[in-house]
C-alpha angles and dihedrals in degrees: 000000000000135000119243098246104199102171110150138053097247091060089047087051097050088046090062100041090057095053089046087052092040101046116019123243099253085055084053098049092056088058092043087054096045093049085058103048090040082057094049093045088050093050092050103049083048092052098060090048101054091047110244117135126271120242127206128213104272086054101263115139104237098241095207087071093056114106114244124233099264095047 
């Protein structure tokens, strides 16, 4: 089996081309948009298991996942 070479701009452009004829822009903005929540979510649930603090979104770090001092 083969490897996919794509080594220069033109076939990075077709490829494209293709997607946007195949499936619609607005089809390719929503994955866009799930890829992008699946990878948040994901941040977010590893955070909490390698220990480093949550943030909110106005930049406060969420106290209650904070380890305590005899974890």
């Amino acid at each position: 089996m083969t490897a996919l070479m794509i080594d220069s701009p033109w076939a990075v452009g077709m490829i494209v081309v293709v997607a946007l004829l195949l499936f619609g822009g607005t089809r390719l903005a929503g994955l866009g948009k799930s890829a992008g929540r699946a990878i948040k979510e994901f941040k977010e649930e590893t955070s909490g298991v390698l220990g480093t603090p949550q943030v909110d979104q106005s930049g406060r770090i969420d106290q209650a996942a904070q380890p305590g001092p005899d974890s």
